[in-house]
N, CA, C and O atoms as a GROMACS GRO file, in nm:
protein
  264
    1UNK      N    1  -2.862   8.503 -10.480
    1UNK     CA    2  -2.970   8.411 -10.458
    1UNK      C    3  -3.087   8.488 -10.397
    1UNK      O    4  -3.060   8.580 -10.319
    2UNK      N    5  -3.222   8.457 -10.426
    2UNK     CA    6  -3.341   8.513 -10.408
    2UNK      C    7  -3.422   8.425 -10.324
    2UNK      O    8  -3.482   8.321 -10.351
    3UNK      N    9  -3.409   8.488 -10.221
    3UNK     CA   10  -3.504   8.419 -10.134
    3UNK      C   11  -3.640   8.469 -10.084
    3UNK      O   12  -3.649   8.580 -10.030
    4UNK      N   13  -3.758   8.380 -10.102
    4UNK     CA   14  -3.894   8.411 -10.093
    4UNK      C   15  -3.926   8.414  -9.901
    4UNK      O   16  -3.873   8.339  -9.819
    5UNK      N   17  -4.036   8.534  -9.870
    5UNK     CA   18  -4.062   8.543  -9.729
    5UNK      C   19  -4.066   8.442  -9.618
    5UNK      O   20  -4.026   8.450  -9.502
    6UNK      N   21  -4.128   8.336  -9.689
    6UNK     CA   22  -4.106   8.232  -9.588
    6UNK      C   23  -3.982   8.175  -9.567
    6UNK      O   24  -3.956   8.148  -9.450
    7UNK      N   25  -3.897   8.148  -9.655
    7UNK     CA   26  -3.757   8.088  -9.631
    7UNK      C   27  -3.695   8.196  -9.545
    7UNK      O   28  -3.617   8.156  -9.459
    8UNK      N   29  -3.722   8.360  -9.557
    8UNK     CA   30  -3.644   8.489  -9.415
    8UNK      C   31  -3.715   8.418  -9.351
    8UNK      O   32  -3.639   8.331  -9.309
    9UNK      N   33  -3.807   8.399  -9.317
    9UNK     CA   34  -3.876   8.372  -9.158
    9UNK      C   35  -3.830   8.231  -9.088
    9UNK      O   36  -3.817   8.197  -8.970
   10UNK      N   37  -3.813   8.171  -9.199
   10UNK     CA   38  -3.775   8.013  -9.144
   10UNK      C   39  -3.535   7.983  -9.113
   10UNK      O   40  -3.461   7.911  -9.045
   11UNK      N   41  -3.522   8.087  -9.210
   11UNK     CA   42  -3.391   8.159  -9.159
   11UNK      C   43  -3.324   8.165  -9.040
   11UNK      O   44  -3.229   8.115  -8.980
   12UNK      N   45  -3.470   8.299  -9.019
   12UNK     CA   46  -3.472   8.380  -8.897
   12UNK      C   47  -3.464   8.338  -8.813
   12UNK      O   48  -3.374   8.364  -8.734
   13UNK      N   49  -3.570   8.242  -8.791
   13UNK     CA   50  -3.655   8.198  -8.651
   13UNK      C   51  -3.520   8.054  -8.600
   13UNK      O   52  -3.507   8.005  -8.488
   14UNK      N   53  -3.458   8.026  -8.698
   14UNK     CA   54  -3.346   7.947  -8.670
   14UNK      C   55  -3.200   7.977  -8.665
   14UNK      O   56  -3.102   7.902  -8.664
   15UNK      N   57  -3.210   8.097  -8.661
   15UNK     CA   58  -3.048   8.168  -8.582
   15UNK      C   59  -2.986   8.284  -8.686
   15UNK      O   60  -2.892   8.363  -8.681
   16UNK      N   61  -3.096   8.251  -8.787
   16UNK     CA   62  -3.016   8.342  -8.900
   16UNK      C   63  -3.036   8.497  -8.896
   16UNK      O   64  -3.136   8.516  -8.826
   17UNK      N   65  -2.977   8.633  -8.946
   17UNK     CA   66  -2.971   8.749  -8.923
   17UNK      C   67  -3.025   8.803  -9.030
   17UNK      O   68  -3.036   8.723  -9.122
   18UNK      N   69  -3.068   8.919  -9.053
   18UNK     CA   70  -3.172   9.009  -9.164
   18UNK      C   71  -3.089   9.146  -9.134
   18UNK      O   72  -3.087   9.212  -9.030
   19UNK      N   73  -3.002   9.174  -9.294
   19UNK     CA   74  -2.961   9.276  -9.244
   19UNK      C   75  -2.971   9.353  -9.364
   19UNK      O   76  -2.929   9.310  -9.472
   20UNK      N   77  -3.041   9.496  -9.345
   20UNK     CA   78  -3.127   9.581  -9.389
   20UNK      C   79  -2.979   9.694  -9.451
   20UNK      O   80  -2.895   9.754  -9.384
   21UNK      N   81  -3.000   9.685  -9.634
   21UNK     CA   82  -2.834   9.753  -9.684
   21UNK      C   83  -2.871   9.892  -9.755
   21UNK      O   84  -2.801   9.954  -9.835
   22UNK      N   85  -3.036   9.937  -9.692
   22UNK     CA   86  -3.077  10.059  -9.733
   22UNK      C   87  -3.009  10.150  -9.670
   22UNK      O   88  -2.946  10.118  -9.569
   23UNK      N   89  -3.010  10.329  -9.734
   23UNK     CA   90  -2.980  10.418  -9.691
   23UNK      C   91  -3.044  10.437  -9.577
   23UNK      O   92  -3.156  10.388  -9.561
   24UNK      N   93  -2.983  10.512  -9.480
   24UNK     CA   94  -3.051  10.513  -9.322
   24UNK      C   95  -3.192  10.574  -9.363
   24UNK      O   96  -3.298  10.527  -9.322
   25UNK      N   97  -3.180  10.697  -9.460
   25UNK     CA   98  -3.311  10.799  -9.476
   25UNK      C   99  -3.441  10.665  -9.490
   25UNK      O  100  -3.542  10.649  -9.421
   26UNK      N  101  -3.387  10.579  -9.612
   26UNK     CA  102  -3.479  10.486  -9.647
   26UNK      C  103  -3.528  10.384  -9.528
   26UNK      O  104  -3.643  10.354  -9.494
   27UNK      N  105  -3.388  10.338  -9.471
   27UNK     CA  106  -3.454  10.204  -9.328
   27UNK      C  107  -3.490  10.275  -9.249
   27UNK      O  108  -3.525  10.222  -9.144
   28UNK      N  109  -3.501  10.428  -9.259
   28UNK     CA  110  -3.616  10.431  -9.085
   28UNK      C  111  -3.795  10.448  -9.127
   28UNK      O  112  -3.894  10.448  -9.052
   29UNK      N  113  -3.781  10.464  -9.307
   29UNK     CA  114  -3.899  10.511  -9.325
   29UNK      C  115  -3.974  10.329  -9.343
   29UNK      O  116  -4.088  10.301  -9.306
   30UNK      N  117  -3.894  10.247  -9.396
   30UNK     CA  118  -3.935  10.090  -9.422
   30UNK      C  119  -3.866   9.987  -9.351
   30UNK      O  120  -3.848   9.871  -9.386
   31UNK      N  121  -3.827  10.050  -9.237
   31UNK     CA  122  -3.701   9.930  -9.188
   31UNK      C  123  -3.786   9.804  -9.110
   31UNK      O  124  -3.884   9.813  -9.036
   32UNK      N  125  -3.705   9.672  -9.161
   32UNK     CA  126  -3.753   9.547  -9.137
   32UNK      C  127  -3.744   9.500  -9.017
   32UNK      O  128  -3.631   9.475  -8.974
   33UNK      N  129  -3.895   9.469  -8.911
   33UNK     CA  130  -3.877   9.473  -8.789
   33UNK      C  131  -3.730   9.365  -8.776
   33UNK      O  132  -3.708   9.279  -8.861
   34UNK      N  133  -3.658   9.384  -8.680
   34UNK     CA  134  -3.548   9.267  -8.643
   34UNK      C  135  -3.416   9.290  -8.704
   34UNK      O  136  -3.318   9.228  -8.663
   35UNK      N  137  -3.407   9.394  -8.816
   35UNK     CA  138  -3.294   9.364  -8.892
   35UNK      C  139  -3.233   9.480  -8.854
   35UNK      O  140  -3.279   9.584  -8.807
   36UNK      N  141  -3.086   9.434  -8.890
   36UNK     CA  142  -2.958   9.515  -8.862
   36UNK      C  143  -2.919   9.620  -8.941
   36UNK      O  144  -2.861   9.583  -9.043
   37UNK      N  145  -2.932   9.741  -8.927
   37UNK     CA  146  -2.904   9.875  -9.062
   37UNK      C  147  -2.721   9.828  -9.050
   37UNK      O  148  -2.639   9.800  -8.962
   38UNK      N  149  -2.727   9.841  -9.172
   38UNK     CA  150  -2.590   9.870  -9.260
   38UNK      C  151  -2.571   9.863  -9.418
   38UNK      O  152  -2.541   9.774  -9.498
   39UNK      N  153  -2.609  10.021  -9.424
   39UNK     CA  154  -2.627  10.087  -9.504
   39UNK      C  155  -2.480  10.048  -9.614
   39UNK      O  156  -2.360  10.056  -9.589
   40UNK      N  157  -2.545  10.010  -9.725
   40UNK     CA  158  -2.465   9.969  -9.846
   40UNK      C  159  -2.349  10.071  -9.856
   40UNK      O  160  -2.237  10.031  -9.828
   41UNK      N  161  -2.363  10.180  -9.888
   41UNK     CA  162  -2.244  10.289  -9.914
   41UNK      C  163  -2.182  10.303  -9.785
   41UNK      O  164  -2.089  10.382  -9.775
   42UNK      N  165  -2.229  10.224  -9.666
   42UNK     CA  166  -2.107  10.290  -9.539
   42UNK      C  167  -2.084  10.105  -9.515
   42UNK      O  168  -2.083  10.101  -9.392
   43UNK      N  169  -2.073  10.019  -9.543
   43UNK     CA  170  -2.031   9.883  -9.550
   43UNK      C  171  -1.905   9.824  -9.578
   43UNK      O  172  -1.885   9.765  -9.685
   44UNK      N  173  -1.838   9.833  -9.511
   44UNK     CA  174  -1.730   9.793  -9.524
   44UNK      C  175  -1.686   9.619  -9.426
   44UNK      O  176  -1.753   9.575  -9.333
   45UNK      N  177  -1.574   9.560  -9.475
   45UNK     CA  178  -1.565   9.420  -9.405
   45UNK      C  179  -1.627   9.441  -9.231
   45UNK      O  180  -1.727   9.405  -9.168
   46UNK      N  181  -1.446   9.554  -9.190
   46UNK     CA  182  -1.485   9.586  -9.048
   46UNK      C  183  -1.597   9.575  -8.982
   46UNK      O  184  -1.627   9.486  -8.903
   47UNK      N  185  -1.672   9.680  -9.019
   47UNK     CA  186  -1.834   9.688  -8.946
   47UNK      C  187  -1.911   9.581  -8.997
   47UNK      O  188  -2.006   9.548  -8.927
   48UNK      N  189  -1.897   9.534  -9.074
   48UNK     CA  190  -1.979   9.411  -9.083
   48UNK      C  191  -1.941   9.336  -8.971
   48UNK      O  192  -2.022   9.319  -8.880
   49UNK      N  193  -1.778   9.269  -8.964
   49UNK     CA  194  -1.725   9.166  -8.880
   49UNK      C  195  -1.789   9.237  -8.716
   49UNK      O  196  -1.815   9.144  -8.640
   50UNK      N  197  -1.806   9.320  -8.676
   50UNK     CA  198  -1.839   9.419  -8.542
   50UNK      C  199  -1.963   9.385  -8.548
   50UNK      O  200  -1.978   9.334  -8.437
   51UNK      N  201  -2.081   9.378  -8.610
   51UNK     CA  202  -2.208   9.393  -8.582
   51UNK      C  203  -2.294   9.207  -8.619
   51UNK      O  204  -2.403   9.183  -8.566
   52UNK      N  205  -2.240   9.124  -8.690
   52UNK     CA  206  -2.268   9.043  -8.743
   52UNK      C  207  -2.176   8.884  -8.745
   52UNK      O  208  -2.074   8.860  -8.808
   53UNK      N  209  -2.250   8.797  -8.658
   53UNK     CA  210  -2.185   8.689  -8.668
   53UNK      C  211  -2.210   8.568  -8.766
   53UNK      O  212  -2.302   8.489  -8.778
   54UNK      N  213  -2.048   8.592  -8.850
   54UNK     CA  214  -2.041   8.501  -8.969
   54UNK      C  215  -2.062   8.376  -8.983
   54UNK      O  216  -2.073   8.322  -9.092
   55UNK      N  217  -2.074   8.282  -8.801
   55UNK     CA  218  -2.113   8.186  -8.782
   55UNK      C  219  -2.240   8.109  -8.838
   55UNK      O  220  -2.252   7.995  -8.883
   56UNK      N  221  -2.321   8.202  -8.821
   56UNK     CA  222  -2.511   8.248  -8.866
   56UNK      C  223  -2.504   8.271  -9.042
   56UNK      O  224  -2.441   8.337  -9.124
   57UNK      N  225  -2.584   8.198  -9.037
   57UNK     CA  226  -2.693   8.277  -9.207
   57UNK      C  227  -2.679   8.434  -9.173
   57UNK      O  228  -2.652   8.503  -9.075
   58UNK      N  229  -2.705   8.448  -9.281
   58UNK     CA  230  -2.726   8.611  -9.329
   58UNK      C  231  -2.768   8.655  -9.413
   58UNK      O  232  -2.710   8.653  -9.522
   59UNK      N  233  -2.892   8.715  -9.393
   59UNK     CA  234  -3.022   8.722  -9.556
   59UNK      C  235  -2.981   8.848  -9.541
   59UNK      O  236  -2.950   8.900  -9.434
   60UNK      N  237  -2.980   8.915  -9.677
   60UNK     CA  238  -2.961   9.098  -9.683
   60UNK      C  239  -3.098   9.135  -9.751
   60UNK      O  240  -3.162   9.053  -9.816
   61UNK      N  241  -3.135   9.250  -9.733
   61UNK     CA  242  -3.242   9.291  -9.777
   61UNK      C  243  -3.172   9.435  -9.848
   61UNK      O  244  -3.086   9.515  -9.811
   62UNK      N  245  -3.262   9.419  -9.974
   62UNK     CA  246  -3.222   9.598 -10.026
   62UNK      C  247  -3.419   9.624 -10.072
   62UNK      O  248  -3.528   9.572 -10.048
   63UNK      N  249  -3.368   9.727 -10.142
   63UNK     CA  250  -3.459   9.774 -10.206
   63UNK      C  251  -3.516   9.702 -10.326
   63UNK      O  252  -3.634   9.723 -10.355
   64UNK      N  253  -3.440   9.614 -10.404
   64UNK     CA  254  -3.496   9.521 -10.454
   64UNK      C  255  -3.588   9.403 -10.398
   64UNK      O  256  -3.686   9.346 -10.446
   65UNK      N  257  -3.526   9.389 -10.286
   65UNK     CA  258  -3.576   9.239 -10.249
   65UNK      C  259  -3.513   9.159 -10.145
   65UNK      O  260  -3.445   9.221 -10.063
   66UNK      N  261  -3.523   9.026 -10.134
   66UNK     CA  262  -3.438   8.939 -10.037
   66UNK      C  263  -3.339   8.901 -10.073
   66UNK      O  264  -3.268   8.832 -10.000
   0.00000   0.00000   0.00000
């Protein structure tokens, strides 16, 4: 599902998380103020369940898009 900027912000601003699935090289050069690096190729359940509560929304951002 594709979600347009205002629906992240309206997400956001209501408990939800932005988590950024670029390569580190890439999220430090564009990384999205607020969001959580976890980088697609090092993503696994674990570190997700450690850094991210499943309780909450959770918008991912790549390089495509929202």
């Amino acid at each position: 599902m594709n979600v347009g900027y205002k629906e992240v912000l309206a997400i956001v601003e209501s408990g939800g998380q932005l988590v950024d699935v670029l390569p580190a090289a890439e999220c430090e050069e564009s990384h999205l103020p607020g969001a959580t690096s976890l980088p697609l190729k090092q993503l696994d359940a674990e570190r997700a369940q450690s850094l991210l509560d499943v309780a909450r929304p959770i918008v991912v951002s790549c390089h495509d898009g929202l």
